[in-house]
MDTraj code that builds the backbone (N, CA, C; nanometers):
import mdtraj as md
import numpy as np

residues = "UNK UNK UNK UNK UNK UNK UNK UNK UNK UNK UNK UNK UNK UNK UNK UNK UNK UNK UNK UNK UNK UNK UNK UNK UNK UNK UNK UNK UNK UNK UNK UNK UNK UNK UNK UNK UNK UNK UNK UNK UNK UNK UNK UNK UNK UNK UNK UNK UNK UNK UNK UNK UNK UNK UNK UNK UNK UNK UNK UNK UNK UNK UNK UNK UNK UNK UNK UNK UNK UNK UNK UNK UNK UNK UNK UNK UNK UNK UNK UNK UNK UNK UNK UNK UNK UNK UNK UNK UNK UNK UNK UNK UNK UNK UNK UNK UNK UNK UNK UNK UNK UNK UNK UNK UNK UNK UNK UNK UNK UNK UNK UNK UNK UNK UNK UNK UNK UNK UNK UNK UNK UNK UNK UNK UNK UNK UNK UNK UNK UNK UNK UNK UNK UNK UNK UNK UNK UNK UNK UNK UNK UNK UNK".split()
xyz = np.array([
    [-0.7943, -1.9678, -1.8142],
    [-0.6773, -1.9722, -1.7260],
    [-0.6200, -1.8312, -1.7116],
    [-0.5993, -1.7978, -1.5878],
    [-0.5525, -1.6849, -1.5636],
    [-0.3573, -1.6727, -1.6183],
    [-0.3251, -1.5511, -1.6048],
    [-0.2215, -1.5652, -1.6352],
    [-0.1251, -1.4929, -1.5020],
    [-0.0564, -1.4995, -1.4712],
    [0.0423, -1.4199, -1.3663],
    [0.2041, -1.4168, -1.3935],
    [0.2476, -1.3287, -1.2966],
    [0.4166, -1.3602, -1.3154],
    [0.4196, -1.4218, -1.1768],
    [0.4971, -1.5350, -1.1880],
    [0.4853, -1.6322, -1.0550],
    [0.6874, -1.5626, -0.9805],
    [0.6220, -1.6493, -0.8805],
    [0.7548, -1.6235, -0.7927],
    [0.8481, -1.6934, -0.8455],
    [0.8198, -1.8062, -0.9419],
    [0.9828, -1.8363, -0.9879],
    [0.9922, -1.7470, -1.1247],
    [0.8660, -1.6462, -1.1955],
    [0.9583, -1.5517, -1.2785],
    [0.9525, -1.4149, -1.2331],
    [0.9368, -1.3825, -1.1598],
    [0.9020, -1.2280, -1.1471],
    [1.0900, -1.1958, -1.1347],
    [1.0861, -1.0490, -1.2068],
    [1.2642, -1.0019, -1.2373],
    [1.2178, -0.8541, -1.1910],
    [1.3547, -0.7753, -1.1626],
    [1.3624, -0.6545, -1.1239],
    [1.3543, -0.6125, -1.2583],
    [1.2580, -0.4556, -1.2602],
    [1.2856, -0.3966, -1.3560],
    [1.1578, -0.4557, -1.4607],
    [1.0712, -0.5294, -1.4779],
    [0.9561, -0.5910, -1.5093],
    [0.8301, -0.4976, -1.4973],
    [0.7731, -0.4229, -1.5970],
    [0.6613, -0.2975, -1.6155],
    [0.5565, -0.3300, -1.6211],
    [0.4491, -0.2873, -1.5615],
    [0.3328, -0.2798, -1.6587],
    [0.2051, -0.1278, -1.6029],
    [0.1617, -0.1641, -1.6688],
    [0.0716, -0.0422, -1.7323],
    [-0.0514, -0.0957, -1.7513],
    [-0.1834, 0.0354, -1.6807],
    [-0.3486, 0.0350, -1.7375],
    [-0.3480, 0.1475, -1.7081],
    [-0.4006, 0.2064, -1.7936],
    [-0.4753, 0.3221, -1.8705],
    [-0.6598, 0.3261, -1.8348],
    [-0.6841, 0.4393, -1.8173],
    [-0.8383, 0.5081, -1.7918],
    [-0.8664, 0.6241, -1.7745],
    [-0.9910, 0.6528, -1.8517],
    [-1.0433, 0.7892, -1.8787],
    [-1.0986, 0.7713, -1.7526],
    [-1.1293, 0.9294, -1.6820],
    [-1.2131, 0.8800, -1.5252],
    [-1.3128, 0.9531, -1.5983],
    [-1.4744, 0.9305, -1.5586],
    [-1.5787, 1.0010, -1.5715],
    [-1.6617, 1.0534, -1.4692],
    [-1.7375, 1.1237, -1.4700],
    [-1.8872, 1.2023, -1.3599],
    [-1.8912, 1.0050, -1.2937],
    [-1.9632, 0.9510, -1.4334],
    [-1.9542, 0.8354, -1.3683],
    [-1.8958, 0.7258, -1.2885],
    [-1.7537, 0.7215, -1.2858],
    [-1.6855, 0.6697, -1.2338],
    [-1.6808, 0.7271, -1.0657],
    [-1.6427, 0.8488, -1.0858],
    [-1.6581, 0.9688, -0.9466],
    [-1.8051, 0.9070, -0.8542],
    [-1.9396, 0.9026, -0.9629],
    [-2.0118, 0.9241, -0.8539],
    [-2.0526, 0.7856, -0.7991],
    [-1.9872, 0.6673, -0.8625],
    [-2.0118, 0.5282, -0.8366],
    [-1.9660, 0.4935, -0.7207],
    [-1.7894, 0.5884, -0.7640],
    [-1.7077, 0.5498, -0.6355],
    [-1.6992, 0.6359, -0.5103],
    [-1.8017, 0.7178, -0.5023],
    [-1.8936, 0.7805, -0.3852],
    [-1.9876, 0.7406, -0.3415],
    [-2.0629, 0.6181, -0.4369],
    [-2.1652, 0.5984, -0.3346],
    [-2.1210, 0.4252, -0.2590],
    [-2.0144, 0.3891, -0.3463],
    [-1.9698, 0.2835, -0.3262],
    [-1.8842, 0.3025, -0.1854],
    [-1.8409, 0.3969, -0.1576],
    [-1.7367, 0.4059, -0.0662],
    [-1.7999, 0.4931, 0.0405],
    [-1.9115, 0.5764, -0.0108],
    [-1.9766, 0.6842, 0.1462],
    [-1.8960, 0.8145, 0.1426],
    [-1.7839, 0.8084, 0.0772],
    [-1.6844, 0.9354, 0.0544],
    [-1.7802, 1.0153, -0.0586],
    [-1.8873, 1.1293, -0.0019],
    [-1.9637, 1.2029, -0.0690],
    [-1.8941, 1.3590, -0.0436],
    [-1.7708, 1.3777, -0.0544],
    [-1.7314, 1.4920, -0.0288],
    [-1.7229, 1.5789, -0.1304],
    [-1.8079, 1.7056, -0.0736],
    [-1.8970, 1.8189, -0.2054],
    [-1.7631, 1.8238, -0.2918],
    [-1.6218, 1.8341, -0.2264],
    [-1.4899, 1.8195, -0.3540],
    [-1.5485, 1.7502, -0.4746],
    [-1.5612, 1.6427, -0.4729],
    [-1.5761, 1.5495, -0.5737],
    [-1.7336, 1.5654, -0.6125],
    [-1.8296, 1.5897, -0.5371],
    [-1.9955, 1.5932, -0.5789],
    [-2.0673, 1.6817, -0.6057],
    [-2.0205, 1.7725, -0.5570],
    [-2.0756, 1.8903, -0.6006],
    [-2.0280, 2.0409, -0.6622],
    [-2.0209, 2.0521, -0.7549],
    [-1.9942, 2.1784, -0.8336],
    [-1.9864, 2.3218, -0.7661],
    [-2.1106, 2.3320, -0.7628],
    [-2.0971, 2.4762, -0.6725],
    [-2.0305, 2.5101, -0.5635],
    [-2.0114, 2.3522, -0.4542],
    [-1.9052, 2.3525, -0.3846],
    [-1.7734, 2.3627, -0.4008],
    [-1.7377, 2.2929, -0.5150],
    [-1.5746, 2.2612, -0.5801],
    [-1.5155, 2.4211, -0.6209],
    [-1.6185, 2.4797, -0.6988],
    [-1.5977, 2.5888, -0.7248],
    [-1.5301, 2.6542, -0.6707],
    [-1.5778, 2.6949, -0.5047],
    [-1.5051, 2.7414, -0.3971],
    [-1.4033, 2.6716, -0.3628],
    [-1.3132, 2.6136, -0.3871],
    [-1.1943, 2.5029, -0.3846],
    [-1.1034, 2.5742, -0.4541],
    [-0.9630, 2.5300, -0.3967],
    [-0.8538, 2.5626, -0.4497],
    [-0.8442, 2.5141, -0.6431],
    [-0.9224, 2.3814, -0.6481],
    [-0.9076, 2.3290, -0.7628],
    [-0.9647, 2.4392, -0.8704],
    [-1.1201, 2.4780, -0.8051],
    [-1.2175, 2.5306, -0.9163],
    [-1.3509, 2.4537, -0.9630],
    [-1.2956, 2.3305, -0.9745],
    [-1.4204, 2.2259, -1.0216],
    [-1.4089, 2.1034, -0.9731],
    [-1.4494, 2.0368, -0.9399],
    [-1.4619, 1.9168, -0.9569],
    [-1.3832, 1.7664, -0.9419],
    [-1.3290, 1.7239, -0.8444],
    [-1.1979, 1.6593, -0.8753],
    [-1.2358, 1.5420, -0.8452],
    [-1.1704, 1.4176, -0.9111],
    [-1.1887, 1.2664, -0.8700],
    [-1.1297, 1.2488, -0.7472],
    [-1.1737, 1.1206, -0.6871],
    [-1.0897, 1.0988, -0.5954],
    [-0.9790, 1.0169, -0.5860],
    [-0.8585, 1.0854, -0.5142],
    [-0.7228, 1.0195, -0.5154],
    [-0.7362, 0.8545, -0.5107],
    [-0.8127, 0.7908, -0.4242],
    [-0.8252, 0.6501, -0.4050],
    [-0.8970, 0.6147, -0.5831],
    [-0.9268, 0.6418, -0.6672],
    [-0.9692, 0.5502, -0.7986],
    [-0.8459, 0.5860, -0.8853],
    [-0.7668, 0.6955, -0.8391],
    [-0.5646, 0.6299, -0.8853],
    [-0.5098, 0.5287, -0.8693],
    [-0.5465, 0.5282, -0.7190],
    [-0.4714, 0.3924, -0.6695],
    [-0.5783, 0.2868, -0.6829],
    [-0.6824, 0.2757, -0.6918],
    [-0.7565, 0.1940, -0.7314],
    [-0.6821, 0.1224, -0.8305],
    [-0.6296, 0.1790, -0.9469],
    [-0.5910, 0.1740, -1.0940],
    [-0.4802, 0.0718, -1.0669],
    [-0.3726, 0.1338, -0.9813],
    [-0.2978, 0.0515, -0.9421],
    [-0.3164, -0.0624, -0.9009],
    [-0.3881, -0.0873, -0.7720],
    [-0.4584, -0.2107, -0.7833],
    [-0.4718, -0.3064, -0.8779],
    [-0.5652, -0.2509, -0.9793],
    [-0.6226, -0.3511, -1.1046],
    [-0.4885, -0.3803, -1.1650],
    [-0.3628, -0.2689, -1.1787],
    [-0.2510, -0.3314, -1.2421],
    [-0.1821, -0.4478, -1.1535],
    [-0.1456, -0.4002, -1.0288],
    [-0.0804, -0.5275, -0.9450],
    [-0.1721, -0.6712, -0.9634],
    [-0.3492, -0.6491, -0.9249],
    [-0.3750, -0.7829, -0.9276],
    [-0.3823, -0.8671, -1.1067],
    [-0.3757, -0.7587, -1.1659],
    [-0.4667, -0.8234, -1.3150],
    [-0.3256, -0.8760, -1.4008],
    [-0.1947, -0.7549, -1.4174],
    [-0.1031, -0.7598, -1.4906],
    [-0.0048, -0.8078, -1.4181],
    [0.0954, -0.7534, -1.3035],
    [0.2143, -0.7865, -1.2650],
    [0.2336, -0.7365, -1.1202],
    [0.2056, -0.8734, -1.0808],
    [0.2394, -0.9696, -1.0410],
    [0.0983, -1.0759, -1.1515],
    [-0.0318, -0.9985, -1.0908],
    [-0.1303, -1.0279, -1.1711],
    [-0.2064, -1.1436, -1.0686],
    [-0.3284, -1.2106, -1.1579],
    [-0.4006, -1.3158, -1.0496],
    [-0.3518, -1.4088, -0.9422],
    [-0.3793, -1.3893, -0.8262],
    [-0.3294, -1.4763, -0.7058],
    [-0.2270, -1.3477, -0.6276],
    [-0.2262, -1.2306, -0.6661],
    [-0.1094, -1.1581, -0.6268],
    [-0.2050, -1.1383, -0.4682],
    [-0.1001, -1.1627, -0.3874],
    [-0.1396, -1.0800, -0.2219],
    [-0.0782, -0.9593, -0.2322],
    [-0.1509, -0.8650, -0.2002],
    [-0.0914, -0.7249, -0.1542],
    [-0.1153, -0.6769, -0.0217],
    [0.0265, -0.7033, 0.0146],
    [0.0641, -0.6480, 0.1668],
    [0.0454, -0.5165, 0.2002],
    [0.1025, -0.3982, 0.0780],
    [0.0675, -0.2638, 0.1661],
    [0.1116, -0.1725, 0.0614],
    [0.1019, -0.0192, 0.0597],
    [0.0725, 0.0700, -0.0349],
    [0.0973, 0.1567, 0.0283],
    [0.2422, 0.2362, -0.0319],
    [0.2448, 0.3969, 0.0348],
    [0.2303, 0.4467, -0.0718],
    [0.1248, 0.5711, -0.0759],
    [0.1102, 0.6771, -0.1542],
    [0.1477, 0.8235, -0.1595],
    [0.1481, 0.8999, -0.2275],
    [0.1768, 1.0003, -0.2044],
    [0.0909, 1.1115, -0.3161],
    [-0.0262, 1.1717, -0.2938],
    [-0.1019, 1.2374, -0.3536],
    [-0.0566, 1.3750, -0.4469],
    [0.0282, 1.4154, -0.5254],
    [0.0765, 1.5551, -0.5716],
    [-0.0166, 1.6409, -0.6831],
    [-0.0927, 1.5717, -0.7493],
    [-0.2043, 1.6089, -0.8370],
    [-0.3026, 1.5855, -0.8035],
    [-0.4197, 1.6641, -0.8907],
    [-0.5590, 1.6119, -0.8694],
    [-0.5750, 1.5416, -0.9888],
    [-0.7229, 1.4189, -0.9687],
    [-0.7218, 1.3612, -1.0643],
    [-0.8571, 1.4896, -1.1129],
    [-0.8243, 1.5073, -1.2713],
    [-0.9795, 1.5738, -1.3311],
    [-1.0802, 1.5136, -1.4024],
    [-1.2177, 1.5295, -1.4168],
    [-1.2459, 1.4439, -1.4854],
    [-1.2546, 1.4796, -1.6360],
    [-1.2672, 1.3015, -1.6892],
    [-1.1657, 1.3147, -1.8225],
    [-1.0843, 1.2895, -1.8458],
    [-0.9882, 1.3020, -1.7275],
    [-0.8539, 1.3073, -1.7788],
    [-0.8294, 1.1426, -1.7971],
    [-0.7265, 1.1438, -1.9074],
    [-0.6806, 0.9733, -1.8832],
    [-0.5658, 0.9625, -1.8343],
    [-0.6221, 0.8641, -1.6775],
    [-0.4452, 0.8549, -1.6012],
    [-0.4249, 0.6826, -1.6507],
    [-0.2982, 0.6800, -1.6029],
    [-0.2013, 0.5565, -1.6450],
    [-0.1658, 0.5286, -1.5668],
    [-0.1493, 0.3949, -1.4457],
    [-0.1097, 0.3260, -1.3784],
    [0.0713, 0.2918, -1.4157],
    [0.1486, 0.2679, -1.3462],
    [0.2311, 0.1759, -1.3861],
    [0.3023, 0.1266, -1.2632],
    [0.3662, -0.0151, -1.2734],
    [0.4290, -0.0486, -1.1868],
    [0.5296, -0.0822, -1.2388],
    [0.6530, -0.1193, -1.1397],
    [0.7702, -0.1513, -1.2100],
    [0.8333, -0.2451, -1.0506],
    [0.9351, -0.3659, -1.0837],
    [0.9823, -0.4362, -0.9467],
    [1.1007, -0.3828, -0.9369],
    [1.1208, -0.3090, -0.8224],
    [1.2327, -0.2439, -0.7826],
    [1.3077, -0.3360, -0.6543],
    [1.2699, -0.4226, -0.5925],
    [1.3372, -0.4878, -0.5444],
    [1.2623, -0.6645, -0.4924],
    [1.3486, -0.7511, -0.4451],
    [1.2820, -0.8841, -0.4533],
    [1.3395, -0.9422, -0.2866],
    [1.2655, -0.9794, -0.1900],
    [1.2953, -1.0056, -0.1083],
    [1.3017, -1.1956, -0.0850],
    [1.3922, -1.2773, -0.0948],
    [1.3604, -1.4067, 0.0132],
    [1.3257, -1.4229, 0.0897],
    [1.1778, -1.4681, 0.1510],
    [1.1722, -1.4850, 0.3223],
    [1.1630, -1.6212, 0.3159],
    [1.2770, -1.7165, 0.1923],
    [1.2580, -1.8393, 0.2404],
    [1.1442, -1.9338, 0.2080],
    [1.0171, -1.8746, 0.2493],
    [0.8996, -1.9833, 0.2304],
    [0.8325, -1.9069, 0.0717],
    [0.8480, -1.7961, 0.0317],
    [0.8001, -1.7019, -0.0338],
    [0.8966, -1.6200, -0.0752],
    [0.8641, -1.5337, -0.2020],
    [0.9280, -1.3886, -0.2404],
    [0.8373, -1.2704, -0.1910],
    [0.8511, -1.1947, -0.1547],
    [0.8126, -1.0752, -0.1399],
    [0.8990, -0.9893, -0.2474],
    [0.7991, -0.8887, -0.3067],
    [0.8449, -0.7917, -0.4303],
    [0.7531, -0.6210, -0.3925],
    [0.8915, -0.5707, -0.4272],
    [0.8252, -0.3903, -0.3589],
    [0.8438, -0.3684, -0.5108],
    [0.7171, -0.2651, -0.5312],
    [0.7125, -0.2622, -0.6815],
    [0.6831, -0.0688, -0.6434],
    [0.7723, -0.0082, -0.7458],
    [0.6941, 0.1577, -0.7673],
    [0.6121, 0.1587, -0.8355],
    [0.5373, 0.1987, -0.7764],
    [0.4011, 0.2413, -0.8386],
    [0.3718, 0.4082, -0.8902],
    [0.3163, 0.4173, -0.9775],
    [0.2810, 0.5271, -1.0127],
    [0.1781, 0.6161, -1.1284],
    [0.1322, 0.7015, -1.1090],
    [-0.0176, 0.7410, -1.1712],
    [0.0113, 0.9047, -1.2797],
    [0.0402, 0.8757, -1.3957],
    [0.0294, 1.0200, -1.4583],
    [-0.1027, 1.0207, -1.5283],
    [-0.1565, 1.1422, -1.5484],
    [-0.2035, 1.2065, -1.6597],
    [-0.1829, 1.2189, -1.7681],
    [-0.2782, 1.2694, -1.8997],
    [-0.2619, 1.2618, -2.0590],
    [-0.1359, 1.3550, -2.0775],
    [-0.0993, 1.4901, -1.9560],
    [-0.0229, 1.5422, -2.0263],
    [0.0612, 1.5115, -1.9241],
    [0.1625, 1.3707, -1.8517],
    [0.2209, 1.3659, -1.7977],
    [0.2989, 1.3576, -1.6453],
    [0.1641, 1.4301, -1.5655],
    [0.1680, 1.4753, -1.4594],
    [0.1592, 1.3630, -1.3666],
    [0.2711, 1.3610, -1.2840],
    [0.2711, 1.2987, -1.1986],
    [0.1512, 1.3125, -1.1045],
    [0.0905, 1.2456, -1.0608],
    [-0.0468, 1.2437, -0.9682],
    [-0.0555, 1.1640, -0.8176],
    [0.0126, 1.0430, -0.8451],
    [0.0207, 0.9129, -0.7482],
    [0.1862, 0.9098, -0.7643],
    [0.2537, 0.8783, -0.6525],
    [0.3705, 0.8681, -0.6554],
    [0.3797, 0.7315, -0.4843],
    [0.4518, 0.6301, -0.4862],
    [0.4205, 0.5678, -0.3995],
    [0.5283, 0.3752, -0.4432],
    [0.4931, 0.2984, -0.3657],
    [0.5233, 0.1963, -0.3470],
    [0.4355, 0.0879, -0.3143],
    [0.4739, -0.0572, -0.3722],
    [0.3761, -0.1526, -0.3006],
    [0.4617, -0.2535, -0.2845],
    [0.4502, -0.3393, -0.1727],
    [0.4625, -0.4573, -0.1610],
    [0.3771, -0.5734, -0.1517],
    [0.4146, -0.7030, -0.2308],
    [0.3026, -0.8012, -0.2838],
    [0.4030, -0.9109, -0.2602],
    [0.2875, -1.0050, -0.2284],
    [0.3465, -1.1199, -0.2562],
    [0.3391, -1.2041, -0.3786],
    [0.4045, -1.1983, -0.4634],
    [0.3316, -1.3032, -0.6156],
    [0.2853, -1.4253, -0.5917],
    [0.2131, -1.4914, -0.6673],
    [0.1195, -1.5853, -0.6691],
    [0.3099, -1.6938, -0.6932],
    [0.2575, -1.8359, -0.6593],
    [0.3651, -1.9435, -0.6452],
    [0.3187, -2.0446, -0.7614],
    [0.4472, -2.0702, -0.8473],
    [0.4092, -2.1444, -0.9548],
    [0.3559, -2.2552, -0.9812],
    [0.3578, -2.3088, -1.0377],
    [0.2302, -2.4443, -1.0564],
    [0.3371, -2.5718, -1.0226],
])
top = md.Topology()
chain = top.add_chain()
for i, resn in enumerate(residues, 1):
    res = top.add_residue(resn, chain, resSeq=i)
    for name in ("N", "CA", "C"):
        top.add_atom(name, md.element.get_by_symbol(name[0]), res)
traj = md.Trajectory(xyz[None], top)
């Protein structure tokens, strides 16, 4: 049995959090998975010449992260997600371990349903803001 926060409990102010190391592997899965083969992320000798220097993940397996937190943790299984503003300020590196988190910052009635805008957001091991953004979901409806 899955578990969720349903629309009769979801509260403002309600956290959660996933954590991940990104790897070569992760990068080059989610390049071939997606067609986004851009030498940024694939190739070295290219990156090099980059503002970065080396090598950078791509912004979408941040928000990916997020994702897995909205559908898995909170709101969690059955969650609909309506929409996602992001805002990119870091690179992800690889290695690094970023952290998802969401939090419900506000709860809407439309009556048939709740709608919930949750902040979302992505740091690094040493803090760094990376993903900065918003989502709105609909939570799964209680039993």
């Amino acid at each position: 049995m899955y578990e969720s926060v349903t629309q009769d409990n979801i509260q403002l102010g309600q956290i959660a959090e996933k954590s991940k190391r990104i790897t070569e592997s992760d990068v080059d899965l989610f390049a071939q998975t997606t067609g986004d083969m851009n030498p940024a992320h694939t190739d070295e000798e290219y990156a090099k010449t980059s503002i970065f220097k080396t090598k950078i993940a791509h912004g979408m397996l941040g928000a990916g992260l997020i994702s897995a937190t909205l559908g898995m943790d909170l709101p969690g299984p059955g969650t609909i997600y309506l929409g996602q503003d992001l805002k990119f300020l870091h690179p992800i590196y690889f290695d690094d371990v970023i952290v998802a988190k969401v939090e419900v910052v506000n709860l809407i009635d439309k009556k048939k349903f709740i709608m919930a805008e949750l902040r979302t957001t992505v740091v690094n091991q040493d803090g760094d803001l990376i993903i900065d953004g918003t989502a709105t979901v609909i939570p799964p409806k209680g039993e």
